[in-house]
Backbone as CSV, one residue per row, in Angstrom:
resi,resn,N_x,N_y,N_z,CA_x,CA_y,CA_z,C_x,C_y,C_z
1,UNK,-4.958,-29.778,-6.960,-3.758,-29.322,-7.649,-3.063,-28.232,-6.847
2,UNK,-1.066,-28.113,-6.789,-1.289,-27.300,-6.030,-0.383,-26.176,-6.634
3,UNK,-0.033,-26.190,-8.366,0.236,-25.454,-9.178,-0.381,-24.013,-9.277
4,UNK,0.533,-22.713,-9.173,-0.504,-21.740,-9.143,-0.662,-21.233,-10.992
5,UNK,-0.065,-21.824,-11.089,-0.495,-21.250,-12.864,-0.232,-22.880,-13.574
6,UNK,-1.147,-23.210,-14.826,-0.808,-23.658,-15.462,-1.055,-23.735,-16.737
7,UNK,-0.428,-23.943,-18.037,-0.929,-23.970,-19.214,-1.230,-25.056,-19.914
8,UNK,-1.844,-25.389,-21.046,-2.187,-26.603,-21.577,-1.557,-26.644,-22.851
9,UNK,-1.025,-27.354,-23.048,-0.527,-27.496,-24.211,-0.307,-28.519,-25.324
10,UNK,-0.152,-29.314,-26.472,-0.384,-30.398,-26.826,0.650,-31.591,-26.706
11,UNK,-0.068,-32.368,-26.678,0.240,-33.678,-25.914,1.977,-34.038,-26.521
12,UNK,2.678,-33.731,-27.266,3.800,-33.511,-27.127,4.834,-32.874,-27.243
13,UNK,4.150,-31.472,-26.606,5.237,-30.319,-25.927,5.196,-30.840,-24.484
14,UNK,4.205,-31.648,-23.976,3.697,-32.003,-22.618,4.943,-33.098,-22.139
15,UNK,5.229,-33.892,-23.299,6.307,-34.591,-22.875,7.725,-34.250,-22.829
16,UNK,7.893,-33.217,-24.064,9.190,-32.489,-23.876,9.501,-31.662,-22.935
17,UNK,8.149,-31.051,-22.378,9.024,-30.527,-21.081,9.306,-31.164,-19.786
18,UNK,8.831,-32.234,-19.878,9.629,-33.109,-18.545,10.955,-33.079,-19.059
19,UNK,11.914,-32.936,-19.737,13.096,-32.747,-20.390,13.304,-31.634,-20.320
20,UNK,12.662,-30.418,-20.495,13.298,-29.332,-20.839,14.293,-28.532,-19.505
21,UNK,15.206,-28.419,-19.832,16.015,-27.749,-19.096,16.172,-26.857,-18.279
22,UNK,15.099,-25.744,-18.686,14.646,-24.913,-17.903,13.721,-25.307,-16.843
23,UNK,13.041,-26.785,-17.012,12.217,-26.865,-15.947,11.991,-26.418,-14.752
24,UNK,13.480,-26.172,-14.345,13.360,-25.995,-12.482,12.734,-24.581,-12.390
25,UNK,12.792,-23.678,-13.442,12.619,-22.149,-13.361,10.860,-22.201,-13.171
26,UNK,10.435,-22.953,-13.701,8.487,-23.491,-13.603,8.409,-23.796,-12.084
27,UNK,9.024,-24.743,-12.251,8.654,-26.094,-10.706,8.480,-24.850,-9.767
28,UNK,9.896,-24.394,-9.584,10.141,-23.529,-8.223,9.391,-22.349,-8.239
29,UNK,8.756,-22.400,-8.748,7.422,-21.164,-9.172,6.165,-21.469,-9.354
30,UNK,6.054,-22.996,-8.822,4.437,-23.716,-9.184,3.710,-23.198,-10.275
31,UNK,4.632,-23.603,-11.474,3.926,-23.484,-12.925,3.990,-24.451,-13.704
32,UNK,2.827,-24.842,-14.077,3.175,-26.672,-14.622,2.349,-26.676,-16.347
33,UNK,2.865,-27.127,-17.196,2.518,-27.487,-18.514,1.879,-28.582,-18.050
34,UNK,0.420,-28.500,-18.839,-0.532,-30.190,-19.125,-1.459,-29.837,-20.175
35,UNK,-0.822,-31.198,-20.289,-1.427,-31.708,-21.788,-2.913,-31.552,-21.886
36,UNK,-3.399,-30.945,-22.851,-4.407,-30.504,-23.189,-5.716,-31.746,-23.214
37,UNK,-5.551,-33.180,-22.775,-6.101,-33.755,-23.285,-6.419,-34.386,-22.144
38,UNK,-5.931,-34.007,-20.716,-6.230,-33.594,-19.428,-6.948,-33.549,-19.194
39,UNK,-7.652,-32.287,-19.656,-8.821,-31.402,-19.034,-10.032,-31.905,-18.223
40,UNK,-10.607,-33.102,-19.266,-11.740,-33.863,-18.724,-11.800,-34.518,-17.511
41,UNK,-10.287,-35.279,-17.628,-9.877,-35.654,-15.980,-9.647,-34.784,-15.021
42,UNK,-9.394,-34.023,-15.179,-9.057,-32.953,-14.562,-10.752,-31.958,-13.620
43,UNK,-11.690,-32.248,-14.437,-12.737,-31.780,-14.203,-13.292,-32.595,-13.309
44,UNK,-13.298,-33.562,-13.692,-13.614,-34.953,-12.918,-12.904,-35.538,-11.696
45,UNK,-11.974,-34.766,-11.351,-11.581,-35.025,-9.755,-12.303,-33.241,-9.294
46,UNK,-12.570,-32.693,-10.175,-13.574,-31.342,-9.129,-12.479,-29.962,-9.385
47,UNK,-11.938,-30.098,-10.564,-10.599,-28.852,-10.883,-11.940,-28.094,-11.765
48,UNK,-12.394,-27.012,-11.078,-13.049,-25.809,-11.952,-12.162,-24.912,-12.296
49,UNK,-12.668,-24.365,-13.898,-12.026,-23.722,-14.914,-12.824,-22.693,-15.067
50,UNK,-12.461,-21.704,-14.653,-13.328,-19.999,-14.897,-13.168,-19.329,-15.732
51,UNK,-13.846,-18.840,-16.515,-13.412,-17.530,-17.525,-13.877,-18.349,-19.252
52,UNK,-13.751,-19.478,-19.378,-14.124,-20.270,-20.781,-14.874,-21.710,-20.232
53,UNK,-16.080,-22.436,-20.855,-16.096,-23.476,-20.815,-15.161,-24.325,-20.391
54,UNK,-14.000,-24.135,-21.986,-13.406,-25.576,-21.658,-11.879,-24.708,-21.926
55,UNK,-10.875,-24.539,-21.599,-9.575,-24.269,-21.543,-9.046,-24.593,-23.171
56,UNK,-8.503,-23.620,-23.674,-7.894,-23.928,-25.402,-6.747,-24.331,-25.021
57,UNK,-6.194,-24.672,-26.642,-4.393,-24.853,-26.681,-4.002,-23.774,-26.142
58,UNK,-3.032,-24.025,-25.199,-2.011,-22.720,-24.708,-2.534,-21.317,-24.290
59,UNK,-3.945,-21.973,-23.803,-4.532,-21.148,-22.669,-3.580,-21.388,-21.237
60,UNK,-3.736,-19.912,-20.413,-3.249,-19.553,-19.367,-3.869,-19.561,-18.178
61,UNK,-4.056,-20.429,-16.950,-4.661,-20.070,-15.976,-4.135,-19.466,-14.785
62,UNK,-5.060,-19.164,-13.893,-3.826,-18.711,-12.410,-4.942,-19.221,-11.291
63,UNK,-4.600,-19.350,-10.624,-5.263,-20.415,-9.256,-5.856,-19.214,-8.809
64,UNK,-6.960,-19.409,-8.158,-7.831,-18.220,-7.825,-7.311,-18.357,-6.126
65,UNK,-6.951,-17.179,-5.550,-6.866,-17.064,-4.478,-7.687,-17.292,-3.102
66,UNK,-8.746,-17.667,-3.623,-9.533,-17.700,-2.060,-10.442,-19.061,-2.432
67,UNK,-10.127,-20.281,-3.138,-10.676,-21.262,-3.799,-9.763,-22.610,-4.525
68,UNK,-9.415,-23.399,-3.505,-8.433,-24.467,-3.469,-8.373,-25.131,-5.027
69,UNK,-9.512,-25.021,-5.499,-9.514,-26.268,-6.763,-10.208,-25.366,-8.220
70,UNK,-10.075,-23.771,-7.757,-10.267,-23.600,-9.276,-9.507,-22.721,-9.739
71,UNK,-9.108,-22.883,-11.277,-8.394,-22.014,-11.675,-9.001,-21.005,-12.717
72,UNK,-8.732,-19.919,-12.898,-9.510,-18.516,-13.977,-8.668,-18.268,-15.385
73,UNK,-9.061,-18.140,-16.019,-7.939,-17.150,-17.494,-7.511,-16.154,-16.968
74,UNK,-6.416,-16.731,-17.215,-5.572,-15.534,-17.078,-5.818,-13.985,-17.729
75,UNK,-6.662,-14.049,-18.886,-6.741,-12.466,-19.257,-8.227,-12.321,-18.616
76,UNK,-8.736,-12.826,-17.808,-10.076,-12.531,-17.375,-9.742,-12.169,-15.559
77,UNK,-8.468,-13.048,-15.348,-8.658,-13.005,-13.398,-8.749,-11.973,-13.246
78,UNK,-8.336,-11.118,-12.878,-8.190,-10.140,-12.570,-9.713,-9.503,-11.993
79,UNK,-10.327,-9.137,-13.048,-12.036,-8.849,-12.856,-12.887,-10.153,-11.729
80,UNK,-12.524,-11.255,-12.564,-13.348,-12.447,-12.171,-13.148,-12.444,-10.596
81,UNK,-11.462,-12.343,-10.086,-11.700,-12.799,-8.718,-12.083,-11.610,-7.675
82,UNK,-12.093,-10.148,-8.403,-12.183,-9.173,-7.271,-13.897,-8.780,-7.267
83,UNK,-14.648,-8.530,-8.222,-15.824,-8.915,-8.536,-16.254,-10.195,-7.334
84,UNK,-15.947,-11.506,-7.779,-16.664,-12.162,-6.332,-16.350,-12.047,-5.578
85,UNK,-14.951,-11.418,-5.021,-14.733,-11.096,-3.214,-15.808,-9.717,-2.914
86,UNK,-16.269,-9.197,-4.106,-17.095,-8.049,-3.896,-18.461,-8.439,-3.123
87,UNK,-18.855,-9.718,-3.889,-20.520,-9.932,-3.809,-20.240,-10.876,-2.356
88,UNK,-19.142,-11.771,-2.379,-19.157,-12.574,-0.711,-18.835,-11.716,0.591
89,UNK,-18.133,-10.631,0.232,-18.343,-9.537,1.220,-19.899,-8.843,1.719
90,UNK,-20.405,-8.851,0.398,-22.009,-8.345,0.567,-22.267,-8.992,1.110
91,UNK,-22.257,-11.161,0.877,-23.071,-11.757,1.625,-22.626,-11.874,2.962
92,UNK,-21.447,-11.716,3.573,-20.641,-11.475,4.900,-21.606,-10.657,6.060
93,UNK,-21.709,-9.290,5.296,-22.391,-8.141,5.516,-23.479,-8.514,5.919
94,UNK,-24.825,-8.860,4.747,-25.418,-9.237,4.933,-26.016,-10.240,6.257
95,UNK,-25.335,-11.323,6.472,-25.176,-12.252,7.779,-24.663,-11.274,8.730
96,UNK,-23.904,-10.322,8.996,-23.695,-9.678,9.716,-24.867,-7.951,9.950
97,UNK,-25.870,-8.151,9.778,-27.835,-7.872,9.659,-27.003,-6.181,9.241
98,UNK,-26.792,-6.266,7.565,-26.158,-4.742,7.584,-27.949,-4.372,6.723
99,UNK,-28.020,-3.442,6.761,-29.139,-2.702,5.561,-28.637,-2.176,4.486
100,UNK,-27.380,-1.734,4.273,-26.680,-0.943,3.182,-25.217,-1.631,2.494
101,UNK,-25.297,-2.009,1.561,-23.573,-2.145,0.969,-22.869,-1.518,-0.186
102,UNK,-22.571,-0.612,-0.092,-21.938,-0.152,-1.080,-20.293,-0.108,-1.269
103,UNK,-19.841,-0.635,-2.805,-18.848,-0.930,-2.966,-18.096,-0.544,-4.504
104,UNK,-17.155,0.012,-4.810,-16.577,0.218,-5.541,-15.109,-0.048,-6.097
105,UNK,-14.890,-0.938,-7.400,-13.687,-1.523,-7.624,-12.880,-1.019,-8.559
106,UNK,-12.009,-0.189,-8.635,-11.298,0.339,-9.581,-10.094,-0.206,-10.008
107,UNK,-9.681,-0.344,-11.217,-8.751,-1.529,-11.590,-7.879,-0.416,-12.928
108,UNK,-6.591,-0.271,-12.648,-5.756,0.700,-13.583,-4.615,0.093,-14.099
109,UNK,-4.468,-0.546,-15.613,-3.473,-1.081,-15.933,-2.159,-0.208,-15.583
110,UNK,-1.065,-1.139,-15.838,0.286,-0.444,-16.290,1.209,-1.241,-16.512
111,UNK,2.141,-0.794,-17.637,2.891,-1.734,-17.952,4.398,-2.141,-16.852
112,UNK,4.992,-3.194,-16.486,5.532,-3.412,-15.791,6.990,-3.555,-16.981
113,UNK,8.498,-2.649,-16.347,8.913,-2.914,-17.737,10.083,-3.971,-17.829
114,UNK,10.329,-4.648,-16.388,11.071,-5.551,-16.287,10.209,-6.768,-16.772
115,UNK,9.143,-7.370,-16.047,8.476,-8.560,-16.632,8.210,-7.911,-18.327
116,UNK,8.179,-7.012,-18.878,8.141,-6.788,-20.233,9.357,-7.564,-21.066
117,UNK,10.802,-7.308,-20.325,11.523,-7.654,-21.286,11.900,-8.781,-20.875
118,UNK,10.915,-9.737,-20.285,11.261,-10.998,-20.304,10.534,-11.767,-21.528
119,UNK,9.823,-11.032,-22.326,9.327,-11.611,-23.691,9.604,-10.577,-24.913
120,UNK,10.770,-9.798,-24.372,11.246,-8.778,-25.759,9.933,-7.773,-26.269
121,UNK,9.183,-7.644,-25.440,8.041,-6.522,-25.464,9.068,-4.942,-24.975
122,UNK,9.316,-4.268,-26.141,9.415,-3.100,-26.315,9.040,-2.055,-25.495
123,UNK,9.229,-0.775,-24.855,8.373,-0.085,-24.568,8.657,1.337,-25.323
124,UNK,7.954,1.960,-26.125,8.139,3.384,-27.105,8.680,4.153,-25.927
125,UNK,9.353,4.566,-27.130,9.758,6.644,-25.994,8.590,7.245,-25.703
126,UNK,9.044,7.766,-24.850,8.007,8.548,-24.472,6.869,8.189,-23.711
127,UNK,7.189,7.070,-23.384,6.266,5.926,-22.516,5.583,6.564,-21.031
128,UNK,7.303,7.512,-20.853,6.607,7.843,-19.311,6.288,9.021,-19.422
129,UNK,6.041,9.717,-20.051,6.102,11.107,-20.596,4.096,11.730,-19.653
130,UNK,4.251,12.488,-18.624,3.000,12.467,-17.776,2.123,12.721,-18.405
131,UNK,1.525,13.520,-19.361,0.042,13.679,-20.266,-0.125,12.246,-21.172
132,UNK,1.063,11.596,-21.481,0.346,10.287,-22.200,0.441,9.451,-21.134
133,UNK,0.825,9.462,-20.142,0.853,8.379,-18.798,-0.852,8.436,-18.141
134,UNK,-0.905,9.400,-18.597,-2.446,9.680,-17.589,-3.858,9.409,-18.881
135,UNK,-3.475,9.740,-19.740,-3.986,9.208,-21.073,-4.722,7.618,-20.861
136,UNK,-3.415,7.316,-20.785,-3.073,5.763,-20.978,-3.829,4.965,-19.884
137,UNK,-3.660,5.443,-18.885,-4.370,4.912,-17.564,-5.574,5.242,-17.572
138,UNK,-6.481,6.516,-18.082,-7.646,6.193,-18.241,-8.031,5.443,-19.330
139,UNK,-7.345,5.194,-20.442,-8.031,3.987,-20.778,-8.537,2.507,-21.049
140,UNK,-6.818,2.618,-19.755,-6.626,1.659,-19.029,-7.481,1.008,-17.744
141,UNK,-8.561,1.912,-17.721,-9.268,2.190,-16.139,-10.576,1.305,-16.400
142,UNK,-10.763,0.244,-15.812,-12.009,-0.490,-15.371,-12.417,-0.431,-13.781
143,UNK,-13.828,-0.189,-14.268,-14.872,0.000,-12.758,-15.787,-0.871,-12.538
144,UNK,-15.943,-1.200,-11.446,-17.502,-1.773,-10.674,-17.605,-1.585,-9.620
145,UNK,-18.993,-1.395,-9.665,-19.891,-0.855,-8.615,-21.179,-1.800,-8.264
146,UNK,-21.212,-2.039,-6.479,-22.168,-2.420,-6.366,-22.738,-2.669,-5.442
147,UNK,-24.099,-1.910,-5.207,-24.890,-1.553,-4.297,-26.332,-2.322,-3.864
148,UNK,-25.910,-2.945,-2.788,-26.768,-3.882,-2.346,-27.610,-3.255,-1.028
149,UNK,-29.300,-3.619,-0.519,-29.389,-2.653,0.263,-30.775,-4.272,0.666
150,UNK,-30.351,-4.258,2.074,-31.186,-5.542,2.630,-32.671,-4.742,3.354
151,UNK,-33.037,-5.806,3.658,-34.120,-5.412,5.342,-33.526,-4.596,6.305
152,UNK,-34.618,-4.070,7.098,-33.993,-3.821,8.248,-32.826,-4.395,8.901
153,UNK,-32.420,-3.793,9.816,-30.916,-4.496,9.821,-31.476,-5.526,11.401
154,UNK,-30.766,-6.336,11.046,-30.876,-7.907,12.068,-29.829,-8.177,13.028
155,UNK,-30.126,-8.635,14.027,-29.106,-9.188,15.029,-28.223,-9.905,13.681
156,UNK,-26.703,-9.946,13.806,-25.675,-10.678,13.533,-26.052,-12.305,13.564
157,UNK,-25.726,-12.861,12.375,-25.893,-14.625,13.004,-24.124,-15.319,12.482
158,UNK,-23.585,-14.901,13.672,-22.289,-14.753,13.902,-21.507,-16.321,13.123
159,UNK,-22.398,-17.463,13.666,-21.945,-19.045,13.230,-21.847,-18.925,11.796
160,UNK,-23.315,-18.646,11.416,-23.092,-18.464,9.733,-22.042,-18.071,8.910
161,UNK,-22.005,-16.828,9.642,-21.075,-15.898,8.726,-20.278,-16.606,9.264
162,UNK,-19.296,-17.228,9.873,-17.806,-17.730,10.053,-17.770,-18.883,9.025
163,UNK,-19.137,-19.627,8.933,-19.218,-21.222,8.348,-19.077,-20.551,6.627
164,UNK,-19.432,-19.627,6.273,-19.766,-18.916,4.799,-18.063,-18.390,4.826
165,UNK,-17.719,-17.522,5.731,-16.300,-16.979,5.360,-15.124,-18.401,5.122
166,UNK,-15.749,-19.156,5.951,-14.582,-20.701,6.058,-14.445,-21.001,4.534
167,UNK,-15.620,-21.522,3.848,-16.435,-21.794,2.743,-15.632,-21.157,1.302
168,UNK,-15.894,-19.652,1.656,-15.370,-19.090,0.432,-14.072,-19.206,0.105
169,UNK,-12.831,-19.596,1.694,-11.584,-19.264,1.631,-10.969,-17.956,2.324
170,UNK,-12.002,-16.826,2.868,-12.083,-16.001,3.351,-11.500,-15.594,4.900
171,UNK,-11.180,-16.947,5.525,-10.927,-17.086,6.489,-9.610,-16.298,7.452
172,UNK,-8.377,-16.469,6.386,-7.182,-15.717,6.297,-6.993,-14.367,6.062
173,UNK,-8.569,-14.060,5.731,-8.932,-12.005,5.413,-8.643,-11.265,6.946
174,UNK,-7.953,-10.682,7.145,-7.517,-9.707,8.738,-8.353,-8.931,8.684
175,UNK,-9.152,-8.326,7.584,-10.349,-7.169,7.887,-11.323,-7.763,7.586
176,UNK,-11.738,-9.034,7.279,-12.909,-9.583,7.384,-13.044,-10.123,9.125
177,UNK,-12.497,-10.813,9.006,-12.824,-11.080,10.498,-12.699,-10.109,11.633
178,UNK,-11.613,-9.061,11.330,-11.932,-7.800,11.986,-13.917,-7.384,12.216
179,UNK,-14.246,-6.985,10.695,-15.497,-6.702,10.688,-16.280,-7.445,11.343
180,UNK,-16.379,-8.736,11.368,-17.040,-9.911,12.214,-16.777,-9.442,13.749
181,UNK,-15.993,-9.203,14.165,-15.671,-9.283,15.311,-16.329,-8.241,16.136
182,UNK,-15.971,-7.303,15.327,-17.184,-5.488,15.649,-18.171,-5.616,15.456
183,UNK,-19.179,-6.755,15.185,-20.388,-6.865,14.938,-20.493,-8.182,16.435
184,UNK,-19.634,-9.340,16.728,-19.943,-9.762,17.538,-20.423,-9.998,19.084
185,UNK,-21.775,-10.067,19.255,-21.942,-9.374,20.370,-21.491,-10.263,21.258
186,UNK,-20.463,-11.008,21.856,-19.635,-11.408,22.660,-18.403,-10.413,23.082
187,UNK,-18.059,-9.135,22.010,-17.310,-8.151,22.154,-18.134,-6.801,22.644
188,UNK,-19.057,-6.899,23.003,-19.866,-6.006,23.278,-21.336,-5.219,22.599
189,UNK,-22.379,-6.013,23.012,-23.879,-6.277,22.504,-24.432,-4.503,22.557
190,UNK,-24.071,-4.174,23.582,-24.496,-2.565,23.532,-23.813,-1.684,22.533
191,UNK,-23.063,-1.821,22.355,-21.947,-0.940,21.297,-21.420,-1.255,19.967
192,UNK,-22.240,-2.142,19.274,-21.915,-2.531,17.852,-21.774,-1.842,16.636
193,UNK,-20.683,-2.400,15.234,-20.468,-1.711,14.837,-21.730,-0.804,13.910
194,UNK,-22.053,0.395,13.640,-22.643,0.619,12.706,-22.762,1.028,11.549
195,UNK,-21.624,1.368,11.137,-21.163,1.932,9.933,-19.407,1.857,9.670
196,UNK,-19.732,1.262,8.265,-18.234,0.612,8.296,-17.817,1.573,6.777
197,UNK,-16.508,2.418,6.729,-15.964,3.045,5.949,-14.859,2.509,5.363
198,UNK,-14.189,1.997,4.271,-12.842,1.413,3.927,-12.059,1.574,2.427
199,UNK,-11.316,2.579,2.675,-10.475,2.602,0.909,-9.519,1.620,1.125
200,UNK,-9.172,0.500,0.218,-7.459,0.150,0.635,-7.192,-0.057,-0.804
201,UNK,-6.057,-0.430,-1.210,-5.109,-1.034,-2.251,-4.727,-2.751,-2.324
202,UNK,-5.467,-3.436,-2.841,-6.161,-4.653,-3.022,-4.911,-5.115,-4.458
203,UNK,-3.500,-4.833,-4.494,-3.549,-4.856,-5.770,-2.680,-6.606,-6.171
204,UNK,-2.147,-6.665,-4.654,-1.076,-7.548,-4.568,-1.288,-9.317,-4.916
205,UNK,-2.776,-9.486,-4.719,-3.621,-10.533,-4.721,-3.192,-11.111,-6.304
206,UNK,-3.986,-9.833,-7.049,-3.215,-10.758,-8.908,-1.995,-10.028,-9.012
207,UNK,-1.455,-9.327,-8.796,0.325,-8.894,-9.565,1.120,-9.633,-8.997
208,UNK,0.711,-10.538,-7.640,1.890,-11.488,-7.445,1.814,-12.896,-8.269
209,UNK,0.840,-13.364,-8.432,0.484,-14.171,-9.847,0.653,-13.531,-10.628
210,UNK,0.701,-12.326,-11.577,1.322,-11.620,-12.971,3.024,-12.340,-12.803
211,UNK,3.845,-11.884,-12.022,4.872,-11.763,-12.006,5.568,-13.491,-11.809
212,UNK,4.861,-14.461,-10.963,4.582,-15.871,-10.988,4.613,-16.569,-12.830
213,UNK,3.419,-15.849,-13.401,3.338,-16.214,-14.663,4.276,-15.442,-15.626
214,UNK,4.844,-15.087,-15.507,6.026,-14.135,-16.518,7.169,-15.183,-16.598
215,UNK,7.420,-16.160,-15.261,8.283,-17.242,-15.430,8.665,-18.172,-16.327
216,UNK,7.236,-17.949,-16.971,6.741,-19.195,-18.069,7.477,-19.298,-19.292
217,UNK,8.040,-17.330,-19.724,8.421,-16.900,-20.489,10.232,-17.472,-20.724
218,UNK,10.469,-18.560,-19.251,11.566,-19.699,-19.801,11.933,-20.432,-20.626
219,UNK,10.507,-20.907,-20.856,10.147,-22.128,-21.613,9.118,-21.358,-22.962
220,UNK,9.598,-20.422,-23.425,9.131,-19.721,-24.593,9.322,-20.681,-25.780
221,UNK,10.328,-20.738,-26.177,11.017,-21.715,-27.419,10.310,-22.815,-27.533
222,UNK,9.884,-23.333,-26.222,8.950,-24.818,-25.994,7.477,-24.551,-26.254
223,UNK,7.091,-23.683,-26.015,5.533,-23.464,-26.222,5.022,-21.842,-27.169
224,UNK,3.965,-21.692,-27.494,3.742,-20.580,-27.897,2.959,-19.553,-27.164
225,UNK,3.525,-18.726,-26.641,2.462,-17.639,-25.970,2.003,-16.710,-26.456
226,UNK,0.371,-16.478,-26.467,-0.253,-15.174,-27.212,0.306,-13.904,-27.020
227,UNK,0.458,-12.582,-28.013,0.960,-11.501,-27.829,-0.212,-10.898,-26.734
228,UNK,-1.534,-11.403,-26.430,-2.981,-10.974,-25.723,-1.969,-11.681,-24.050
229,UNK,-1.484,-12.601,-24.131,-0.820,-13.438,-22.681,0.412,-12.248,-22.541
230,UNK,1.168,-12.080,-23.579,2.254,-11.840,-23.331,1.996,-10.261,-22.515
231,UNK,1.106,-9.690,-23.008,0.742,-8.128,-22.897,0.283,-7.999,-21.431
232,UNK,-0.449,-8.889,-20.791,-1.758,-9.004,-20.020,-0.095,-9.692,-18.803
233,UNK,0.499,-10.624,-18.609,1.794,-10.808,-17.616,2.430,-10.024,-17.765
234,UNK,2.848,-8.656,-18.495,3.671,-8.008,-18.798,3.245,-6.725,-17.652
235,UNK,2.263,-7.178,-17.851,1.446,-5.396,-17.096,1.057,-5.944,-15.510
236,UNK,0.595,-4.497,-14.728,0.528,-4.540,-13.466,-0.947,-3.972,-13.418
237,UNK,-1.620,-4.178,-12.212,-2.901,-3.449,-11.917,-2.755,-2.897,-10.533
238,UNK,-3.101,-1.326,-10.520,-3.350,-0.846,-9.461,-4.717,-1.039,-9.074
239,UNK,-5.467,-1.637,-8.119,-6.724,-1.859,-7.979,-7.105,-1.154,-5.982
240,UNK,-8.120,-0.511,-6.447,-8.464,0.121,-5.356,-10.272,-0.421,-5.067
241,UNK,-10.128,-0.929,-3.671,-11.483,-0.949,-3.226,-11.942,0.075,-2.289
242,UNK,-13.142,0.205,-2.704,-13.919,1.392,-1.367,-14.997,0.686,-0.847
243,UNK,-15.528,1.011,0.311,-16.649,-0.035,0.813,-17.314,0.990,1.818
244,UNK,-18.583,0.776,1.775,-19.651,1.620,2.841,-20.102,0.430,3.044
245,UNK,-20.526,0.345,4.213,-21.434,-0.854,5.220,-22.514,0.051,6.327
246,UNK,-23.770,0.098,6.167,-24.467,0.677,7.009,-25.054,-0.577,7.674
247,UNK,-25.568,-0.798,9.530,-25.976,-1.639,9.949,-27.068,-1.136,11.038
């Protein structure tokens, strides 16, 4: 599939929107309505569904970024896909003979207030007002942490790790293969890397899918979207990774 969002919906809203007018505002945004009754086929050519068993009425998905054929809930991606780039980095690491991984994911809502009023979501006075802004964001604030710590550290087994980064989708990462590369001893066997330090801002991965799925909010009148959907595309995440690598 090569839709980055799609919703399910029943089998004849599925036909009215091949009609609906707004269509092109979906298409040209790879967002596609299917019929809920799909799914099974859908499983059965190898389309994995993350975050629920089985996808409800007018559930929301978004194509997971580093994984051709599966898609996540939308009120779950967010966690779901930065969480496993966490642990395939470990295993990266790992193949690359580290002894230490430590990693930390910080994830800070906020409301976005243009995609807001594309579903008539309000925002109170006083919204930006700095003691309830900072309020708001901590309790807006989700963490993970996670600290992995191997054997002694090992020669690099350089094939692996490229065949595992290919694998995950990882391939197109500029600081993954960076890291690979400082560990490869074809770049220099005497001088490898040993300790790897990294804060960055990771945030662009889901808010460019948030803002993708806010489109949907065309074809409102045609389908029903949860005030939990509407809230969750409405908002932005600042997400910060930190990473220690000892080798």
């Amino acid at each position: 599939m090569k839709s980055e969002i799609i919703m399910f919906v029943n089998e004849d809203d599925a036909v009215t929107y091949k009609w609906e007018k707004n269509r092109h505002q979906l298409v040209e945004n790879n967002i596609e309505l299917i019929d809920i009754n799909k799914v099974s086929d859908l499983k059965k050519d190898g389309v994995i569904f993350s975050g629920n068993s089985r996808p409800g009425l007018n559930s929301l998905y978004i194509k997971h970024p580093f994984a051709n054929q599966e898609y996540v809930e939308l009120e779950r991606s967010p966690g779901v896909i930065q969480r496993e780039k966490l642990n395939n980095f470990s295993m990266i690491c790992r193949l690359l003979g580290a002894k230490k991984v430590k990693t930390n994911y910080t994830a800070t809502k906020f409301v976005d207030s243009e995609m807001a009023a594309k579903f008539g979501i309000s925002i109170p006075k006083g919204k930006f007002d700095l003691e309830n802004k900072k309020k708001r964001e901590e309790a807006n604030r989700e963490e993970y942490i996670l600290n992995d710590t191997y054997g002694e550290g090992q020669p690099p087994k350089i094939e692996q790790v490229h065949d595992f980064v290919r694998k995950k989708g990882l391939d197109i990462d500029k600081d993954i293969q960076a890291l690979i590369n400082k560990r490869d001893p074809q770049y220099g066997l005497d001088n490898r890397l040993k300790n790897h330090h990294v804060k960055l801002e990771v945030s662009n991965e889901v808010n460019n899918l948030f803002e993708i799925a806010a489109n949907i909010g065309a074809v409102k009148n045609l389908v029903s979207i949860s005030g939990n959907y509407q809230q969750k595309i409405s908002s932005q995440e600042k997400i910060v990774l930190e990473i220690e690598v000892e080798f």
